[in-house]
Backbone bond lengths (Angstrom), bond angles and torsions (degrees), N, CA, C in turn:
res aa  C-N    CA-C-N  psi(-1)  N-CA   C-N-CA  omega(-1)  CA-C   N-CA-C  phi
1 X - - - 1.448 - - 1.528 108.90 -
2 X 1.189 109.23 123.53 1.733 111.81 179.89 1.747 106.13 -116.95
3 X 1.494 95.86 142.39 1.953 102.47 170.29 1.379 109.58 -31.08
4 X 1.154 120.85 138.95 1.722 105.15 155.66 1.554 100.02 -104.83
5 X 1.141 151.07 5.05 1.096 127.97 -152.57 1.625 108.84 -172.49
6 X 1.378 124.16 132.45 1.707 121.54 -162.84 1.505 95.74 -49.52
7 X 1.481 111.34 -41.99 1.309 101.79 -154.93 1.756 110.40 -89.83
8 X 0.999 123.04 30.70 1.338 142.72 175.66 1.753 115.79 -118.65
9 X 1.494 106.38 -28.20 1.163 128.57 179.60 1.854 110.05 -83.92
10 X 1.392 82.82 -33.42 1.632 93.61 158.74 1.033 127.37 -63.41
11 X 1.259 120.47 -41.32 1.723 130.66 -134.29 1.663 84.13 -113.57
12 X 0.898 134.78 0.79 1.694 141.31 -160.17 1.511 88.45 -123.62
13 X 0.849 136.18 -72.49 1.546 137.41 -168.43 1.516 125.70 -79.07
14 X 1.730 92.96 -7.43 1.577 104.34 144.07 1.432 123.88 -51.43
15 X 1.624 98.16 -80.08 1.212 120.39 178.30 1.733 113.76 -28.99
16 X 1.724 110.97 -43.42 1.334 109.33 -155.09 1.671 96.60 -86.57
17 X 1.436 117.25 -10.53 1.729 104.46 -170.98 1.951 74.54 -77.76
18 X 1.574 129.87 -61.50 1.193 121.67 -147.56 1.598 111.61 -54.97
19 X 1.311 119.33 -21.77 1.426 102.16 164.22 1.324 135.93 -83.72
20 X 1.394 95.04 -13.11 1.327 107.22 169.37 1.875 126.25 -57.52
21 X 1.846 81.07 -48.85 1.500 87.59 170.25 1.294 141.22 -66.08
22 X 1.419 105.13 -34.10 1.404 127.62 149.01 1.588 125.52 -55.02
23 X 1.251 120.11 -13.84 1.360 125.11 163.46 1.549 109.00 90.73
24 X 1.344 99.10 6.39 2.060 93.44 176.76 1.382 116.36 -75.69
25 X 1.692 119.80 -22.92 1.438 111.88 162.57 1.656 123.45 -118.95
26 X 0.965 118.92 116.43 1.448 133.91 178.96 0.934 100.61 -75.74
27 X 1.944 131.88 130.21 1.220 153.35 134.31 1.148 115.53 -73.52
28 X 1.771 111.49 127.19 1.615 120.54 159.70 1.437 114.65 -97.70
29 X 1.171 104.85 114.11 1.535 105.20 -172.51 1.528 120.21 -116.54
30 X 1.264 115.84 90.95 1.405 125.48 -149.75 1.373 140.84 -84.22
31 X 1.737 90.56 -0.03 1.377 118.98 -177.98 1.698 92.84 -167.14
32 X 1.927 93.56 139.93 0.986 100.53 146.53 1.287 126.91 -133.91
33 X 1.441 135.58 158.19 1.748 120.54 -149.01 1.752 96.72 -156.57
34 X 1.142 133.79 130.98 1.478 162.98 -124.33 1.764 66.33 -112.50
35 X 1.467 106.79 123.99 1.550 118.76 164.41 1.548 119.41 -48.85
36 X 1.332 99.62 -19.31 1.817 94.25 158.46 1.366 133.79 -93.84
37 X 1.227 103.99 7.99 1.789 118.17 157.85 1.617 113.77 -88.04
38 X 1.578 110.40 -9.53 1.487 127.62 -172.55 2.001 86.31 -20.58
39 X 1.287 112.40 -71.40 1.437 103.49 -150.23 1.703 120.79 -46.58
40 X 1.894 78.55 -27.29 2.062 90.46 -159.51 1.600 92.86 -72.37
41 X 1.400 132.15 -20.50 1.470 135.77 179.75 1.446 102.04 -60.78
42 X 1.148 106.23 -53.22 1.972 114.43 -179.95 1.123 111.48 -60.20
43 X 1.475 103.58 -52.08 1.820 89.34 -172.34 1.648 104.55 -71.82
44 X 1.239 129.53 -13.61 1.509 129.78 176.26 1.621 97.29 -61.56
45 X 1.398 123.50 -55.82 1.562 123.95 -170.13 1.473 121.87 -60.06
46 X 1.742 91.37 -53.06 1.427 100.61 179.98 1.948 112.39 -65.84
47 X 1.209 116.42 -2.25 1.406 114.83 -173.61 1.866 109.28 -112.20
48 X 1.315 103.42 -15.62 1.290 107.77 161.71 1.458 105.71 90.40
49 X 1.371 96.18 30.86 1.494 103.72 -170.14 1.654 115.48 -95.96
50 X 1.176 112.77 8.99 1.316 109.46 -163.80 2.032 103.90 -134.52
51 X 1.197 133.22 170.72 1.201 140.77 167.20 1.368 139.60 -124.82
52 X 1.418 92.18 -11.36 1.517 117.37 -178.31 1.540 120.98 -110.32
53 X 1.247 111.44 -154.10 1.240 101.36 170.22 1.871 115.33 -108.22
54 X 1.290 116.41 149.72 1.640 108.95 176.04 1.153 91.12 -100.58
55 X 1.729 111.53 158.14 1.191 140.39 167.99 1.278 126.66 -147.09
56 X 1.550 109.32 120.82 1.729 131.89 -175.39 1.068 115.80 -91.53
57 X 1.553 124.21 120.64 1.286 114.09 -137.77 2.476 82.49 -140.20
58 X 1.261 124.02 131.64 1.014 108.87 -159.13 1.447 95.77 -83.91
C-alpha cells in the first residue's frame, strides 16, 4: 500500500512520530555518520554490512 496523496503522507507520519513519542515504537539506530560519510553509510547498506538502522546527521 503506498500514500496517494501529500496530505496522507502527512497524516501517516504524524501518527508514526506520535508513537514514537509515546514509546510504542523503539528505534535501533546503529550508526551514526556526519552527512559527509553519506557514501561510507551506502556502501555499509548496499554491502549488507549493517543490522540496524544508519543515520545522517548534518
Amino acid at each position: 500500500m503506498y500514500a496517494q496523496t501529500p496530505d496522507e503522507i502527512a497524516w501517516r507520519a504524524g501518527d508514526l512520530f506520535v508513537a514514537m513519542r509515546k514509546g510504542k515504537l523503539k528505534l535501533r539506530i546503529e550508526h551514526e555518520y556526519p552527512l559527509a560519510d553519506a557514501a561510507r553509510a551506502h556502501a555499509e547498506l548496499e554491502g549488507r554490512a549493517t543490522t540496524g538502522k544508519l543515520l545522517l546527521s548534518p
